[in-house]
N, C-alpha and C positions, 0 to 999 in steps of 0.2 A: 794245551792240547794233549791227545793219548798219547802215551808214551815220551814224552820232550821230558817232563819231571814229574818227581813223586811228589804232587799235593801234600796239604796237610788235611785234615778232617774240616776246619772252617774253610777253607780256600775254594776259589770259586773258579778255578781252572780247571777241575775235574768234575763233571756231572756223570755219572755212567760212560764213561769214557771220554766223552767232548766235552767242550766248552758250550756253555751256557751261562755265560754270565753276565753278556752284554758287551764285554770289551775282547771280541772273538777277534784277537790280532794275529797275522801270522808272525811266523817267525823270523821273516827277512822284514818286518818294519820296525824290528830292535836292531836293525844296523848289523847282523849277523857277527858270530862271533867264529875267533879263527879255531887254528886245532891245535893239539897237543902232540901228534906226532910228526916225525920227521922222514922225508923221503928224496928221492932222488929221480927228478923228472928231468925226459933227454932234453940236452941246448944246444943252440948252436951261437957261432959268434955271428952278430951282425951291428948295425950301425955305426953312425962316423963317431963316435967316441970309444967304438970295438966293445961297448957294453952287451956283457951275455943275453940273449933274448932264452927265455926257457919257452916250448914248446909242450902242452900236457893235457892228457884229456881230460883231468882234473884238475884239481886244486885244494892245498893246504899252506895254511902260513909258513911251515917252515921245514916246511918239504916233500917228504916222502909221502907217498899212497900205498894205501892197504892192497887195493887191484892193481893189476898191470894193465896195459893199455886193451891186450886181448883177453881181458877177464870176459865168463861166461853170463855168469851170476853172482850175485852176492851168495857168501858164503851157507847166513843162514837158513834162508827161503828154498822151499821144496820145488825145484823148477819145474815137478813134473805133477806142482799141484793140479787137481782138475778144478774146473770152472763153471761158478752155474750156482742156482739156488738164490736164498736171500736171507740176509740178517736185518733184525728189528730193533732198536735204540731208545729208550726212552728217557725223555729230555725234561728233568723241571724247570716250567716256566713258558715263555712264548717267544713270538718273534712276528713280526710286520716287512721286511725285509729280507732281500740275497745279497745285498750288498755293505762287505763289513768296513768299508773305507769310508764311510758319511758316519759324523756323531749324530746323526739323528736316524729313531728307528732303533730299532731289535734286531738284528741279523740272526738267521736261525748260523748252527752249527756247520759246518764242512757246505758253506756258502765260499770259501775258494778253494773248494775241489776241485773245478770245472778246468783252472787254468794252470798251465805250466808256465817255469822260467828255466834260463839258458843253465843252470844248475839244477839237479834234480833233487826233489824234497820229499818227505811222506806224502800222504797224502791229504794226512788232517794237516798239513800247513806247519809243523811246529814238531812234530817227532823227530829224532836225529835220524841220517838216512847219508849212508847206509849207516846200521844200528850198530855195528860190531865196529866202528871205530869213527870215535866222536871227532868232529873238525872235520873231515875228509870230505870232499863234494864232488861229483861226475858230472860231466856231462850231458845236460838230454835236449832241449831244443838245441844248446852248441855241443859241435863234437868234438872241438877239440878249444884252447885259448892258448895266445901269449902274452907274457907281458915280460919287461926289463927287471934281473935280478932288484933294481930300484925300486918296482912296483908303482911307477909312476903313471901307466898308465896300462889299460890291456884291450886287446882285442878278442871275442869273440867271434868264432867262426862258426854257421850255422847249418843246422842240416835242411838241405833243401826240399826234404820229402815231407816237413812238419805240417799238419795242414788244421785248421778250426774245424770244429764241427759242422759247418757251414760246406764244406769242401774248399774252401778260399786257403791260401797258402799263407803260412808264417814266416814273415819276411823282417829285417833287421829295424825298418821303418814300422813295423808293429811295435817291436822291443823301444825303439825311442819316444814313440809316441806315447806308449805305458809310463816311460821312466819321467817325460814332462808333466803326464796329468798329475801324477801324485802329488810332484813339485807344486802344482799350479792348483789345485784342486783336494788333495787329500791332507792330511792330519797336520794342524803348524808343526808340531815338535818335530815330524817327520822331515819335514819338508825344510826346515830350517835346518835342521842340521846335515840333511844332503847336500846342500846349496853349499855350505862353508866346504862340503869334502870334496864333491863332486862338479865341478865350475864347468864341466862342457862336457858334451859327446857329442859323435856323428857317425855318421853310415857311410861307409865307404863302400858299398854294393849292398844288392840285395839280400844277402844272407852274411855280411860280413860289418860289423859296426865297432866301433871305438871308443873309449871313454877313460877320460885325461881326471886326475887326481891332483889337488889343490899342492902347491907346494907349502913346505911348513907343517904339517898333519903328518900324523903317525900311519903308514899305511896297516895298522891292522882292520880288518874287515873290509877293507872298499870294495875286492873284488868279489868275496861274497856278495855284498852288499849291492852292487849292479847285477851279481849271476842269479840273485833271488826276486827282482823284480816282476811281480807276475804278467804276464805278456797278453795283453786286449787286442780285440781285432780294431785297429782306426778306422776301417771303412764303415762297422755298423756303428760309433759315438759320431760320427761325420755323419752316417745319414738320420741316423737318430735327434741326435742333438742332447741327448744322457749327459747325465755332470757325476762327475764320480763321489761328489758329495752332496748326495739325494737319496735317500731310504730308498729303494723300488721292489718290485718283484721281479719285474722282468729283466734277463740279466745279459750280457752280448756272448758271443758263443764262447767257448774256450776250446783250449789245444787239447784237453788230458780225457785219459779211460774212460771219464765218467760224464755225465750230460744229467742234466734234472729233467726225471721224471713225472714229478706229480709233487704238485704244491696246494695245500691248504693252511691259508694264516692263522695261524696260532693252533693246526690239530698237526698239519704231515709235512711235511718235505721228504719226498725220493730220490735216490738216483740210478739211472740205467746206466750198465756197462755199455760203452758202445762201440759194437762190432767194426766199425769202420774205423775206432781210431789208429791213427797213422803210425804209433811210435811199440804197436805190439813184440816185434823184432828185435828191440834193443835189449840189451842185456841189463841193462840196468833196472828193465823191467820183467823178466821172467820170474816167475815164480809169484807175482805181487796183482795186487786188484782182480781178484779170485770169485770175490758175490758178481753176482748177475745183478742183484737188486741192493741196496741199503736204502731203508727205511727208516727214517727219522720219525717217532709216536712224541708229540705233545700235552705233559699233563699240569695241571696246576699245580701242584705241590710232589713231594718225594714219595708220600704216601700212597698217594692214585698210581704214583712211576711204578712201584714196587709190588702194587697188586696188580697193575698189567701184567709182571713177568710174571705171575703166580701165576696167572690166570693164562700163559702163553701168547695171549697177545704181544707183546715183547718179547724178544728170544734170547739174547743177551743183555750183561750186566758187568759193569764194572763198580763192585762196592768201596764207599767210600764211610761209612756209618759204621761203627765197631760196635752199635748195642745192634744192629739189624744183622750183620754178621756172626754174632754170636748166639743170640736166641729167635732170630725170625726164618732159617732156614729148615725150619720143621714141616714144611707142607709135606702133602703127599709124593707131590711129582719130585721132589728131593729125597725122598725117603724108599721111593721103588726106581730110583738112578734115572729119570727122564732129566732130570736138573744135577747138572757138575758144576761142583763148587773146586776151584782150585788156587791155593798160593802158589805164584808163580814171583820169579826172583826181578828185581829190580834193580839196576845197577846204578841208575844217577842221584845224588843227594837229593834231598826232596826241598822243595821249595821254601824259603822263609815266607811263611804265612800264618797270619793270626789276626789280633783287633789292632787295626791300624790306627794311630794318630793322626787326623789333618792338622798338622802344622800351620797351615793356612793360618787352623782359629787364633787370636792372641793369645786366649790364655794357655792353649798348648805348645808355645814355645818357649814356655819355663820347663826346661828337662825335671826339676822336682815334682810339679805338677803331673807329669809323663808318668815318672817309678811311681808316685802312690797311687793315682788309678791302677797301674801293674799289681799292686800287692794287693789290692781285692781280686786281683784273680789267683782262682785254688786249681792248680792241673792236678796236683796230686787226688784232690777229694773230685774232681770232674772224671780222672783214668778211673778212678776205683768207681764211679757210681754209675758213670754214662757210658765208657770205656771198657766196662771189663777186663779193666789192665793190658789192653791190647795196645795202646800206643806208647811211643817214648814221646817225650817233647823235646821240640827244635830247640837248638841252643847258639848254633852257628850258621852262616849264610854256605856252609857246605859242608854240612854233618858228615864227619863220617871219615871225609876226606885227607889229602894231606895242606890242604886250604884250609883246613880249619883252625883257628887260633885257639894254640893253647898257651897255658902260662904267663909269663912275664917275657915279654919279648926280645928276643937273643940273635945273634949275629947280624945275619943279612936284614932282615925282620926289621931289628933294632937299628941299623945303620940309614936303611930308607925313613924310618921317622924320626931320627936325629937328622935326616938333610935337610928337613922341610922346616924347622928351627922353631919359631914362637908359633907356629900352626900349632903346634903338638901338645896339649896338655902332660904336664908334667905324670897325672894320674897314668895314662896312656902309657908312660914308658917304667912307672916302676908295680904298677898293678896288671896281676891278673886279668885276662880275657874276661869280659861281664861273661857271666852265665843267669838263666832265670832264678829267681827266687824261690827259696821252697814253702811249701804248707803242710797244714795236715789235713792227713787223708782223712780222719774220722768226721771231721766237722768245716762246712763249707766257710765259718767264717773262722778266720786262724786270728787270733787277739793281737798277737805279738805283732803280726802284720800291718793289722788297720792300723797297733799303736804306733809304729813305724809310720806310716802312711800320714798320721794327722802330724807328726813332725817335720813329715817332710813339703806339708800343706802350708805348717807355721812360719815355716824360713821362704816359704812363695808368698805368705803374707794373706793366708787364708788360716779365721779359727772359727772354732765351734762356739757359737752364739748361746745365749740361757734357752732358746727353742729346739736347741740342737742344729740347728743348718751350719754348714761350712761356707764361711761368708766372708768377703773382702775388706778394705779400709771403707769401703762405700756404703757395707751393710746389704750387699747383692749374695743371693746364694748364687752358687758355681750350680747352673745351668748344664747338664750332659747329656747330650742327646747320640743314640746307638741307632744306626741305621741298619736294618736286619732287611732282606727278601724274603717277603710271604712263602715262594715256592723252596724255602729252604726246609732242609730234614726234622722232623720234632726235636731231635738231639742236637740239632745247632740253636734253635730256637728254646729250647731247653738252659745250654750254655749261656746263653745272651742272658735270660732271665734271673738266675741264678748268679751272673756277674752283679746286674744292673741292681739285684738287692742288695750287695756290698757295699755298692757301690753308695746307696741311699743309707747303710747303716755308719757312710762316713758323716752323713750330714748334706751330700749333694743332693740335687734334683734331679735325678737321673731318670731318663726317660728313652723306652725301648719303641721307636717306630718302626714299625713292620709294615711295609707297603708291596704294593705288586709288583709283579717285575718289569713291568715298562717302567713307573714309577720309579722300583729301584734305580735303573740303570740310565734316568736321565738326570736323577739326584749325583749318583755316582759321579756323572761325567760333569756336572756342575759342581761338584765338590759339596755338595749341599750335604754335611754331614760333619759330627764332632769325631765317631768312632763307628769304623764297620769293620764287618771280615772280608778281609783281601789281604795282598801280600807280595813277594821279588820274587824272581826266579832265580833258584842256587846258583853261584859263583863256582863255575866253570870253566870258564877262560875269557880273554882279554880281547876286549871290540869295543866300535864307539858307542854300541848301544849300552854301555855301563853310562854314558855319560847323558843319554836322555830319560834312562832309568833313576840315576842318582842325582843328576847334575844340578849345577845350583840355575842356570842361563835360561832349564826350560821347565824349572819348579811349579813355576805360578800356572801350565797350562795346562804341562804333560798330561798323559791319559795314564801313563806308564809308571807314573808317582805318588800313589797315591796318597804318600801322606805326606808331599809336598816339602822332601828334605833339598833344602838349599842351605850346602855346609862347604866354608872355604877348605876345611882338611880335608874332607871328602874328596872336592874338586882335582884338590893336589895331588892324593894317592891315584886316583884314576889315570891323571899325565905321567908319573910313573911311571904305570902299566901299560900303557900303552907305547911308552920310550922303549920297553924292555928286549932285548934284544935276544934272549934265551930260554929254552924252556924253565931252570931253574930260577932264575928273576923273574919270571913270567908269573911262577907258582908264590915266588917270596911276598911280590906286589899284593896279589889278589887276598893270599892270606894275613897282609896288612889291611888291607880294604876290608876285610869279613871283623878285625880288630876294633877298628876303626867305626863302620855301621852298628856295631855292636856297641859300643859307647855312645854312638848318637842317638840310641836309644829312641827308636820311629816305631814301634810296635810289640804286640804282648806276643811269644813265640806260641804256637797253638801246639799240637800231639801229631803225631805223624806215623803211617805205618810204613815200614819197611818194606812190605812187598804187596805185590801186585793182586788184589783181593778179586776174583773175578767166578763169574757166575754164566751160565747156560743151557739153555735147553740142548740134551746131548746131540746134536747134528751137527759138530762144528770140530776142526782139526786145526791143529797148530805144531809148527817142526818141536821137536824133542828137546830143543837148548833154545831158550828163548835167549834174544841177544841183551847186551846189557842197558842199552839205551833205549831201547824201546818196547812196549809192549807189543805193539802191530796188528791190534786185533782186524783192524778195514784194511791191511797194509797187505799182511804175507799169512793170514789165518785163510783158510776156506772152508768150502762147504760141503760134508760127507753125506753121496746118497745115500749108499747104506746105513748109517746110522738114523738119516731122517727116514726111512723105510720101515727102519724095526718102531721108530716112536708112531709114524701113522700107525703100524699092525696092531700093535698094543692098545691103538685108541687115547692115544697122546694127545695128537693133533688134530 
């Protein structure tokens, strides 16, 4: 979602700022992850074992808060933004659905807008929030929680004033009824690994409920992980009889600023600020959900998306194409300033993403098979042709960072995978961190590579036949089939093509299906696929959603996997990390883990830019220091009458 990570150019989490790619998850259904700073929330002593209960109107794993309990506002947000007007979005692809919890169906984008949880989030579901310091969470259906230095278990306390859009009131028996349907109704992965963490809750009053943590488990994330459940009315699934895994349009009310507007399958989706919601007063929300209107536009492909904002029907854009970037902003309304083009800084590593492996298939769980599809692909001859040398390529699961594995691995580092004993390949502890392969730039097919590649075909037990096919002990050509989305950019679809004749000049059968995006995205979730572009989210900190992302237990279903790594090392570094008891272990862990994924070798790293490429028709304002975590364009940007005044006078608009 905007602002959570910096995508990569094939990555399919960033469309113009949203998600559009089918798998619109939010970000409390990866098991939330905790935070990196430390603070000091007030306790008091209570219970028969004199165990400290802390008291806080937040939460972070290991401790401290950025705000104090009477903070105003977050820091970066204009609290005295004004309110009003509308932003435009345009979306490739479609959608049949407002409901993004059923694998069946299309869910359009900022389809859980509508509803809050006892934790406050952006608004697209998945941005950090607040933006200026990662891991930190407040308050907003609850206003305050406890739980035991242990973390065993915590209580929510809630504010009685929260009400649905409906005027019905948000009561703890909403929050519980939310946290069973998913169990009972939404995604296995999810749902299975709540159940191992989370073994009970209950309501102990109307706005006051409880929820008990498995013994045995690491408590990182759990009380994220219940403070981000999004909270449904029970009375309208009771009188309805909705199943939360069922595509629909019509959707039950929600708690939060916004309410849908106007819905057209597969051309609009809207949303209306609304005046009466209940939680305008908090400070966690001044300054934030600023448009009166957001407008979601539907096009088939990137090309139609791009000539809507030319043409103003769209008003904003968040670019993600570096040849449209570089040479498509030449219209008029860019060149007499009605259209601002701006890089703006982005502070979270950007996601590992590129052409994924399904491991599922057999023959992609020979890792040599893996590296020589890799060395037909050319980053160097794709930046310089499709790229305008505008991106670097990913190298680690958190570029940039101090997570990221470099060298041969030394102290702490080394001592975590010397514990783990015969897991560890010996490679592992006296080589260097894989990084990608290089090519050349002048010429897409680099020799030295494929010659690489067909040796590393031979020792998998595949050679080039007198017809030239790369073929087995059976006499079968190697079969590869690339699954691409029609509504993708010429410049992905571009890349894909461009692979997929290396790919053939090894001898494979390589073949590029390009199908629609409903198509795509039920192949997707079926697995129905050798290689596509998708990818992880950077390695950030330490939660159980590392373990339905990586893990070996929810491989064969996960939605969150897509190339289906079930690896006992993997497994092992994850318990680790999750044991760790400091922030320093904490960091040693994960940048083992980033070592570790990096040798398992699940996917080709794609390019990635560094900052925030974003585009607009000039009516639109945003604070002076964008925060590091998020960009916030629906979040804390709003909308300038005066500037949309001077583009009506001019005959902009």
């Amino acid at each position: 979602m905007e602002g959570n990570v910096n995508c990569g150019f094939f990555s399919s989490c960033i469309v113009n700022g949203l998600s559009a790619a089918g798998k619109i998850f939010p970000q409390w259904i990866f098991l939330a992850v905790p935070a990196f700073f430390l603070a000091f929330p007030t306790a008091s002593e209570a219970g028969e074992e004199d165990e400290k209960i802390i008291t806080s109107h937040g939460y972070s794993y290991f401790g401290d808060l950025k705000y104090p309990e009477n903070y105003q506002h977050f820091d970066y947000v204009n609290p005295n933004a004004p309110v009003g007007g509308e932003i435009s979005i345009a979306i490739s692809g479609s959608f049949d659905s407002l409901n993004p919890y059923s694998r069946k169906g299309r869910a359009s984008p900022l389809s859980t807008s509508m509803y809050e949880s006892l934790l406050g989030e952006s608004l697209t579901s998945g941005g950090s929030m607040p933006a200026d310091a990662y891991g930190e969470y407040y308050g907003l259906l609850a206003h305050k929680l406890e739980y035991p230095e242990s973390k065993d278990w915590v209580i929510f306390h809630m504010r009685p004033e929260a009400r649905f859009s409906d005027g019905t009131p948000v009561t703890a028996h909403d929050v519980l009824f939310s946290h069973n349907l998913l169990l009972d109704q939404g995604l296995k992965s999810y749902a299975e690994a709540v159940r191992k963490l989370i073994p009970s809750a209950e309501v102990i009053d109307d706005h006051t409920l409880k929820f008990h943590f498995a013994d045995g488990v690491s408590r990182r994330s759990l009380i994220e992980q219940v403070g981000f459940v999004p909270v449904w009315s029970r009375a309208w699934y009771e009188k309805t009889g909705a199943r939360l895994d069922e595509p629909r349009i019509e959707i039950s009310p929600g708690s939060g600023p916004y309410v849908v507007d106007e819905v057209e399958v597969n051309r609009q989706m809207a949303l209306r600020r609304n005046p009466d919601y209940w939680g305008w007063h908090l400070p966690i929300n001044r300054g934030r959900y600023n448009f009166e209107r957001i407008r979601l536009e539907f096009f088939a492909d990137s090309t139609a998306a791009f000539e809507a904002f030319k043409a103003g029907e769209v008003t904003y854009r968040t670019e993600s194409d570096p040849k449209l970037w570089a040479s498509a902003y030449d219209f008029p309304a860019t060149e007499n300033g009605w259209v601002v083009r701006e890089d703006l800084p982005d502070g979270t590593p950007p996601a590992m993403s590129g052409i994924v492996f399904n491991m599922r298939k057999e023959f992609l769980q020979d890792k040599n098979v893996r590296k020589a599809i890799a060395l037909a692909f050319n980053f160097e001859w794709i930046n310089k042709s499709l790229y305008y040398d505008l991106f670097d390529q990913q190298r680690s699961y958190s570029n940039g960072t101090e997570i990221e594995a470099r060298g041969i691995p030394e102290g702490i580092d080394r001592e975590m995978l010397v514990s783990l004993g015969d897991l560890v390949p010996e490679e592992i502890l006296t080589s260097e961190a894989l990084v990608p392969h290089s090519s050349d730039p002048a010429r897409l097919a680099t020799r030295r590579n494929l010659r690489q590649a067909l040796k590393l075909m031979s020792e998998a037990g595949w050679t080039v036949d007198n017809e030239g096919r790369l073929v087995n002990a059976g006499n079968e050509q190697m079969l590869v089939e690339f699954l691409v989305n029609s509504s993708a950019s010429p410049t992905t679809k571009a890349i894909a093509e461009n692979f997929v004749s290396n790919l053939r000049q090894l001898g494979m059968n390589a073949q590029l299906q390009t199908v629609d995006s409903a198509q795509y995205t039920d192949r997707e979730r079926k697995f129905d696929y050798d290689l596509t572009f998708d990818g992880y989210p950077a390695l950030i900190s330490v939660g159980h959603g590392l373990s339905q992302r990586l893990g070996s237990e929810d491989a064969e279903y996960s939605l969150f996997n897509p190339a289906g790594l079930a690896s006992p090392l993997v497994d092992a570094v994850i318990e680790i990390a999750l044991n760790t008891g400091s922030k320093r272990d904490e960091t040693a862990s994960l940048r083992v883990l980033d070592r570790v994924l990096r040798y398992e070798f699940i996917l080709i790293p794609e390019g990635y830019k560094p900052d925030h490429w974003v585009s607009y028709w000039n009516m639109y304002s945003h604070p002076e220091t964008i925060p590091p975590f998020a960009l916030g364009t629906l979040d804390f940007w709003w909308f300038d009458e005066d500037k949309a005044a001077r583009l009506e006078s001019e005959g902009a608009l």
